[in-house]
C-alpha positions as CSV (number, residue, x, y, z in Angstrom):
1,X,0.0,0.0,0.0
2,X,0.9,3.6,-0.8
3,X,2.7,4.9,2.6
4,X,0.5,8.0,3.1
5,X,2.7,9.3,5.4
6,X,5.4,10.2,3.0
7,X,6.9,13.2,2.6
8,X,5.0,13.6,-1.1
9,X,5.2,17.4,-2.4
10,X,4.2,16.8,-6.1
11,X,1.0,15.7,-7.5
12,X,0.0,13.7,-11.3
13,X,-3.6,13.9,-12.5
14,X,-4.2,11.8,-15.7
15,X,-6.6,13.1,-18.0
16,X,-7.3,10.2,-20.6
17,X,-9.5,11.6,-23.4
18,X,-8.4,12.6,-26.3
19,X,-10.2,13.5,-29.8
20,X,-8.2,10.5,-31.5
21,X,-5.4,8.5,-30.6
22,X,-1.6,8.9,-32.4
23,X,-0.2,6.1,-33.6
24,X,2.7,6.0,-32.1
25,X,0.7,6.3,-28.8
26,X,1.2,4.0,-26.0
27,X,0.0,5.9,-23.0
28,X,-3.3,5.7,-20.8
29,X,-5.7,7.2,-23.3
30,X,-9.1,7.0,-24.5
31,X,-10.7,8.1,-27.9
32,X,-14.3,8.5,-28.5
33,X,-15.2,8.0,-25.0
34,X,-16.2,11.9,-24.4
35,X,-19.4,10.9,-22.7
36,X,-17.4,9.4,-19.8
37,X,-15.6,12.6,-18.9
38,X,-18.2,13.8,-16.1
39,X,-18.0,10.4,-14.3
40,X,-14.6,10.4,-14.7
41,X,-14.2,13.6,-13.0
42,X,-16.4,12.8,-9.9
43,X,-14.2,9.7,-9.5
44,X,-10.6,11.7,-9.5
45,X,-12.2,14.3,-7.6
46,X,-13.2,11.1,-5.0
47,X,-9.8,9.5,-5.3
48,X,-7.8,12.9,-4.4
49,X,-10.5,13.3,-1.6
50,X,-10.0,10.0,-0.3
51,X,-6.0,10.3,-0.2
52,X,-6.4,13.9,1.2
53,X,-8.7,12.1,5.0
54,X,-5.6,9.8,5.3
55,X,-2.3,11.5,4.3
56,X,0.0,13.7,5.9
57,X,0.5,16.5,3.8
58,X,2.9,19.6,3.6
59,X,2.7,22.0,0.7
60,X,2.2,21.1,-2.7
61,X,5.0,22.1,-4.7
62,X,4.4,20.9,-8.5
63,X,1.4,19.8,-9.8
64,X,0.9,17.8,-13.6
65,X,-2.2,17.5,-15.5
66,X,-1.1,14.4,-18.4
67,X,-3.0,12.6,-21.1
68,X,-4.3,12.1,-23.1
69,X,-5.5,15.2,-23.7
70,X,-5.5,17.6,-20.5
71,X,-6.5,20.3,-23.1
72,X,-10.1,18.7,-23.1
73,X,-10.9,19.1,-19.5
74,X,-14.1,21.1,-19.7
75,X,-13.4,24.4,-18.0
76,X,-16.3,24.2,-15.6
77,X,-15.0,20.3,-14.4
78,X,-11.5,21.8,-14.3
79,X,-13.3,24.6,-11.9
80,X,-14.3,22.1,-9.6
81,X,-11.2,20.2,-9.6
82,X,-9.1,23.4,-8.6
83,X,-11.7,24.1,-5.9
84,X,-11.2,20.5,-4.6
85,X,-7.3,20.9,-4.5
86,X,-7.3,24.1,-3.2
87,X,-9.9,22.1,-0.3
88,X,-7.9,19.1,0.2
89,X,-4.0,20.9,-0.2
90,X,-1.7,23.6,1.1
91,X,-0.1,24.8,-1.6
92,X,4.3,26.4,-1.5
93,X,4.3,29.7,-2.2
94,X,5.0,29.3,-6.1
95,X,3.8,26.0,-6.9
96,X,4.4,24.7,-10.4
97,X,1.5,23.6,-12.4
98,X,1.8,22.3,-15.6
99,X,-1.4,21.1,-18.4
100,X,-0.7,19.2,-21.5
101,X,-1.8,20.9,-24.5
102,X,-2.5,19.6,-27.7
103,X,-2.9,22.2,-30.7
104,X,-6.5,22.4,-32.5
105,X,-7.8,22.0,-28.9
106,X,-7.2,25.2,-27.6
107,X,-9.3,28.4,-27.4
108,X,-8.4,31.7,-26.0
109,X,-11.6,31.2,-23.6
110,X,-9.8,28.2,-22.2
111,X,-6.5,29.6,-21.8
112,X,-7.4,32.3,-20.0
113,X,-9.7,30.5,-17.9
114,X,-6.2,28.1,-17.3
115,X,-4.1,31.1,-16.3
116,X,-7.0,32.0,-13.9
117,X,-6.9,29.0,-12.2
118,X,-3.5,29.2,-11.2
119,X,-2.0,27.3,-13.7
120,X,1.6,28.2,-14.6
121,X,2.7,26.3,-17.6
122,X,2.0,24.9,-20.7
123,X,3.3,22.2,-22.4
124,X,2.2,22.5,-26.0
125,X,2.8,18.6,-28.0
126,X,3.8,20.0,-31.5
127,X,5.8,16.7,-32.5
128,X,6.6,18.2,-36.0
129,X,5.1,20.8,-38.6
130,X,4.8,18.6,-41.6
131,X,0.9,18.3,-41.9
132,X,1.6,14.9,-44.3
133,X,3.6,13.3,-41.4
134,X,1.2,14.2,-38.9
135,X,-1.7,12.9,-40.7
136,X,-0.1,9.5,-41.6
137,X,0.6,9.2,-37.7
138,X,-3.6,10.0,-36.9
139,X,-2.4,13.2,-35.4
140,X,-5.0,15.7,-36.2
141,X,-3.7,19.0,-35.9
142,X,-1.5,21.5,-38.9
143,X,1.3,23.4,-38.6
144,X,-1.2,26.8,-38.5
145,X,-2.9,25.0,-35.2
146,X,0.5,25.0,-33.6
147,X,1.5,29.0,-34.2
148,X,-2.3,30.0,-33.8
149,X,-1.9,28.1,-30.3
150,X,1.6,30.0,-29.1
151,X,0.4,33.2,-30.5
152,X,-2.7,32.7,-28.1
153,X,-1.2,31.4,-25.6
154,X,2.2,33.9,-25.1
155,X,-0.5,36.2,-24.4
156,X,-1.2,34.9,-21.1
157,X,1.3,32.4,-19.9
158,X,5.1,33.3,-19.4
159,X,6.4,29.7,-19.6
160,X,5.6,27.7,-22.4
161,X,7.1,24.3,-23.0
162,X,6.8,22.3,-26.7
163,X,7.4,18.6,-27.3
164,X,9.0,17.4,-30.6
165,X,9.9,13.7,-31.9
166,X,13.6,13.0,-33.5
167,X,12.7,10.4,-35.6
168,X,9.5,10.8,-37.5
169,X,9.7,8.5,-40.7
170,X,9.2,11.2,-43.5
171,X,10.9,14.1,-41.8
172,X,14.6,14.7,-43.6
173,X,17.6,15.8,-42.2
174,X,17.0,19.4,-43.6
175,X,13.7,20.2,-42.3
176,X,14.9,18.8,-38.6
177,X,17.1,21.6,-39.2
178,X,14.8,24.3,-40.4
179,X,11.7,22.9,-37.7
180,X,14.6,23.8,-34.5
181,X,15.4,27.0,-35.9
182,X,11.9,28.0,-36.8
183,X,11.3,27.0,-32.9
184,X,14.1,29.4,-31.9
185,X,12.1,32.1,-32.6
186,X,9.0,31.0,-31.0
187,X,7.8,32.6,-27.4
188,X,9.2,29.6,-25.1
189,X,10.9,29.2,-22.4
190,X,11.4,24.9,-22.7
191,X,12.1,22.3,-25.0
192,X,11.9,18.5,-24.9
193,X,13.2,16.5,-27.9
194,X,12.3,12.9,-27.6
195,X,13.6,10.1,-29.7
196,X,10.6,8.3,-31.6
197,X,10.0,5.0,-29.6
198,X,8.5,1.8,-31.2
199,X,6.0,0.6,-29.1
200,X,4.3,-2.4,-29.2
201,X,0.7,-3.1,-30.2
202,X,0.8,0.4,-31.9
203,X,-0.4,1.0,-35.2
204,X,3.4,2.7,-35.8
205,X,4.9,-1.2,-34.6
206,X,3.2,-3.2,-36.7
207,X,3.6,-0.5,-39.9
208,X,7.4,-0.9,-39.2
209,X,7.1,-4.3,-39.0
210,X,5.5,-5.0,-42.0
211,X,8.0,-2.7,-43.6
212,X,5.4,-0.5,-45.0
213,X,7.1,2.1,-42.5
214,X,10.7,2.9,-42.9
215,X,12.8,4.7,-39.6
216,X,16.0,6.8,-39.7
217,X,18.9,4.8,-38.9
218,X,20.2,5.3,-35.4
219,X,23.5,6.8,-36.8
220,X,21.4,9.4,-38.0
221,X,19.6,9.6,-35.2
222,X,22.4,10.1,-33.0
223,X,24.1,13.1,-35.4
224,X,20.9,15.0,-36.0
225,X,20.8,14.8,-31.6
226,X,24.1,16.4,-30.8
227,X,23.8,18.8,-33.5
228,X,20.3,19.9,-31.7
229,X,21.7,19.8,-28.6
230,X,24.9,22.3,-30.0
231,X,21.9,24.4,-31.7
232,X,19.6,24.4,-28.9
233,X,22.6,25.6,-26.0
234,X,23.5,28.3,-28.9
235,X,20.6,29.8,-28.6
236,X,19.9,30.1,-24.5
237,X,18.2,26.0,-23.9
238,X,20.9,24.7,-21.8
239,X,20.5,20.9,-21.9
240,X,19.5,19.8,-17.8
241,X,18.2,15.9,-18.6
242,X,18.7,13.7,-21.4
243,X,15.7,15.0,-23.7
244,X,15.3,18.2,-21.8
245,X,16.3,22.3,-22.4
246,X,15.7,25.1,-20.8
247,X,16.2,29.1,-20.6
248,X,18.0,29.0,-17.6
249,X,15.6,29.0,-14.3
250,X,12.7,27.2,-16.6
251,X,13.2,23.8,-16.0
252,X,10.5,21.6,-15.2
253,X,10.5,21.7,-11.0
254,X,8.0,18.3,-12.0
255,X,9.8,16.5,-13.9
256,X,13.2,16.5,-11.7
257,X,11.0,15.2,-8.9
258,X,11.2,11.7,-11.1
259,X,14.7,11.9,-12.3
260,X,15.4,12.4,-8.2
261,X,13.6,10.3,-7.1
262,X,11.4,11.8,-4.9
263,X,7.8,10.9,-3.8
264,X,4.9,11.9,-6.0
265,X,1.1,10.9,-5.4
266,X,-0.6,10.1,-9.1
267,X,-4.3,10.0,-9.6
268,X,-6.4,8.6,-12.2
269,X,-6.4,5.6,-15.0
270,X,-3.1,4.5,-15.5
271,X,-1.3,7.1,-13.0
272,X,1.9,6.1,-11.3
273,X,3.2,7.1,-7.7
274,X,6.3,6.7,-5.4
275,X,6.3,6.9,-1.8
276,X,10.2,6.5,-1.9
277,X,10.7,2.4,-1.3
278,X,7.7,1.4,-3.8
279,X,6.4,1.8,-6.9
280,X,2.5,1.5,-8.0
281,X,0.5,1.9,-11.0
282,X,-3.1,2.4,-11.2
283,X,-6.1,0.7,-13.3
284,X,-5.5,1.1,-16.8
285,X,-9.1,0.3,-17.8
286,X,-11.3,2.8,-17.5
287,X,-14.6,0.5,-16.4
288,X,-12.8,-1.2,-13.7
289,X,-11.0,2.0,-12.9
290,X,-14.5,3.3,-12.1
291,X,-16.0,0.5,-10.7
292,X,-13.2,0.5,-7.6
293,X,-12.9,4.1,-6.5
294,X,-16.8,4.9,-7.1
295,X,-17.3,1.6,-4.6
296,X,-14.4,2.6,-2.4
297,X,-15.1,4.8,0.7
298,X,-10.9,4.7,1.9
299,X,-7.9,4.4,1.2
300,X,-7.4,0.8,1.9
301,X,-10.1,0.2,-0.1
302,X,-8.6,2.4,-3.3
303,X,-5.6,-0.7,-3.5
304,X,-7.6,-2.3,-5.4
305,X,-6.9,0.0,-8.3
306,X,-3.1,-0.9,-8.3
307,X,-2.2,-2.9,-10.9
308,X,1.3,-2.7,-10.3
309,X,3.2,-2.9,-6.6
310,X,6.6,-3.0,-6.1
311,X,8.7,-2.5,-3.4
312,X,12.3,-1.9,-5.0
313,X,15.5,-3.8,-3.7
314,X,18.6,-2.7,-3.2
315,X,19.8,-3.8,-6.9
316,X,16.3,-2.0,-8.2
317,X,17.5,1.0,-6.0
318,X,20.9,1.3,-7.7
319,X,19.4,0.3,-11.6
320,X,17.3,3.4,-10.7
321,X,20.1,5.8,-9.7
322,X,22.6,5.0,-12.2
323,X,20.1,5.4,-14.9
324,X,17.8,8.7,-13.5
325,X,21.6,10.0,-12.7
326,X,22.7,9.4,-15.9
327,X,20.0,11.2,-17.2
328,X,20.9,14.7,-16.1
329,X,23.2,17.2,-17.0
330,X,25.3,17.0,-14.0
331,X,25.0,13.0,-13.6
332,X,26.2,10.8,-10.7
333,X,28.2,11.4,-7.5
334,X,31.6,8.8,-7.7
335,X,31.0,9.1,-3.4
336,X,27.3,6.9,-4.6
337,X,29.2,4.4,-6.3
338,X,31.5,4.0,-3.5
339,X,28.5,3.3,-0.6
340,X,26.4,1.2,-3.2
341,X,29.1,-1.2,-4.7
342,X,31.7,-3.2,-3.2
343,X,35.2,-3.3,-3.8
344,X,35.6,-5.5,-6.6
345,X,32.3,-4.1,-8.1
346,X,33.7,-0.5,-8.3
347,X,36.8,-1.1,-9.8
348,X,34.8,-2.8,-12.5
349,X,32.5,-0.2,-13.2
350,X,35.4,2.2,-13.1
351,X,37.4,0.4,-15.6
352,X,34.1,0.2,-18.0
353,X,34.0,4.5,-17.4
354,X,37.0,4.6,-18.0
355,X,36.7,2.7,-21.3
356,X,33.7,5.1,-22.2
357,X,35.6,8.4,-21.4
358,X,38.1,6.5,-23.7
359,X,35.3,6.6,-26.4
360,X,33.8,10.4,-25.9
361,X,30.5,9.0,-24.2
362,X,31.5,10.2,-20.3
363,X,33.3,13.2,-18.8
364,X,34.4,13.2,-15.0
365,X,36.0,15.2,-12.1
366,X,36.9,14.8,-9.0
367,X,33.1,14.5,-7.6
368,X,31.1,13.7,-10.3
369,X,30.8,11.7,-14.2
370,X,28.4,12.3,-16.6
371,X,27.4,12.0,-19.9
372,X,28.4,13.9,-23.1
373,X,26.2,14.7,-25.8
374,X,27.3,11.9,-27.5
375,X,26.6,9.9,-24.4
376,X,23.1,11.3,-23.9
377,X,21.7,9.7,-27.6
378,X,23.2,6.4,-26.1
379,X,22.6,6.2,-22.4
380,X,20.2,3.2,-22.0
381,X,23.1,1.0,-24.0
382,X,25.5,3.0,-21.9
383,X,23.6,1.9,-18.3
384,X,23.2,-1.9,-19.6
385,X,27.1,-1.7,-20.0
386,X,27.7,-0.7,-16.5
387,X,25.2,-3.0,-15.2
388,X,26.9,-6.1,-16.5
């Protein structure tokens, strides 16, 4: 069971609808299932309620609304939902809360009701600008939908965060090149650039395994990312996390919660949490998601909707830190690898460093290693190494 008595400062609220579904899309979310929103609602406002009688809680510090779509939260639901926070939390001085965004969802009524509510940031999914692409992936949205959306949007909101895919099938070299500079000059503050991931049971897997889809190669890959990364830093979006940029004092305060490891409390279909020793997920259906937490009238009663527990052991603990370490910027303490492996162990991870600071992949000093650029495009291969 979720240790309500941790020290958790950051919140996740899943929002699963969307108007239709990517095709590279594996996450938690729903299509065509609008007329569920309302009871959906109730439930999460139940769920937080619920949590809210039993745990100890200091101030709120971040706060995520994910998707799906957060962008189709109807404004009076998302009303209620603020009033019920605002019941159930203290909140830090400055807390950070982010919404997903999805352009073609957005109206200036909405995002000035967001700002209203206290919301402080947007993260607007742009992916890429080629309308062609797009549609081949099922994404519905144009390139005009994206700079109507930041036009309406930098109007109200000071930090603005876009997503974009390295990877696409379709998009060339040149017009990665022209889509980062174009974004240069847009009104944001944050930038993630995510490597396209294959997922199974996606409509992207099996066109890829059919080979009616064909993907960059990962030498490609990996040269288009370090010369983003070079760009990006050129231009005031120091690189902070693997697939992460920011004008300095705009990184995501959410987000480093993960890549710390600290607690956070999730709430919804599908939503994760960490109460620092485990991990859970929740119902990923959203009938039986319903069923439990509209039946359920504690918090004992709400495990039922994990689908997932797992209290982490110490190799789990250490897989975790080496690979959220590696992650960021300023990666991995060598004083951590001396409390967490023995001798024999350390002297053959630090022979397999050395071997990648040998190959450009790590940097080091005294204190710390990390990862270079180079590094960064190949750090899960880079964390298997070390593991073995």
């Amino acid at each position: 069971m979720f240790n309500s008595s941790c020290d958790v400062a950051s919140l996740y609220i899943h929002w699963p609808f969307c108007p239709y579904k990517c095709h590279f899309c594996p996450f938690v979310a729903l299509a065509s299932h609008d007329h569920f929103m309302e009871r959906y609602h109730e439930a999460l406002i139940k769920e937080i309620k619920l949590y809210g009688d039993y745990a100890f809680k200091r101030p709120i510090e971040t706060i995520f609304f994910g998707g799906g779509t957060p962008s189709t939260y109807p404004p009076e639901l998302l009303l209620d939902m603020f009033g019920i926070l605002n019941n159930t939390f203290e909140f830090a001085g400055a807390p950070e809360i982010s919404l997903e965004v999805n352009p073609g969802t957005v109206t200036q009524e909405k995002i000035s009701a967001w700002k209203k509510l206290g919301i402080t940031r947007l993260s607007i999914g742009v992916q890429s600008l080629n309308n062609q692409v797009l549609t081949s992936l099922n994404r519905h949205q144009k390139a005009d939908d994206v700079l109507h959306l930041l036009d309406m949007a930098a109007s109200e909101f000071e930090v603005l965060s876009i997503d974009l895919i390295l990877g696409l099938p379709g998009i060339s070299q040149q017009e990665w090149y022209e889509l980062i500079q174009k974004a240069m000059t847009w009104p944001i503050k944050h930038l993630s650039v995510y490597f396209l991931t294959v997922h199974e049971d996606t409509p992207l897997y099996y066109g890829v395994a059919r080979k009616k889809i064909a993907l960059p190669t990962d030498d490609a890959m990996v040269a288009l990312y370090e010369w983003t990364a070079k760009t990006l830093e050129e231009h005031g979006f120091l690189q902070y996390e693997v697939s992460n940029f920011a004008k300095i004092g705009f990184e995501s305060r959410h987000n480093s919660v993960y890549w710390k490891r600290l607690p956070y409390k999730g709430f919804g279909m599908g939503a994760c949490s960490f109460d620092g020793a485990s991990r859970f997920q929740s119902e990923k259906n959203l009938m039986n998601y319903l069923t439990v937490v509209e039946a359920a009238n504690s918090m004992q009663e709400l495990e039922k909707l994990s689908i997932v527990s797992e209290t982490l052991t110490e190799s789990q603990v250490w897989l975790e830190q080496l690979m959220l370490g590696l992650r960021q910027k300023k990666g991995l303490s060598w004083q951590l690898v001396r409390n967490r492996l023995s001798e024999q162990e350390r002297e053959r991870f630090e022979a397999k460093i050395g071997e990648f600071i040998q190959l450009g992949y790590v940097d080091n000093n005294q204190t710390h290693f990390w990862l270079t650029t180079l590094g960064r495009a190949v750090e899960n291969e880079i964390v298997v190494a070390l593991l073995h």
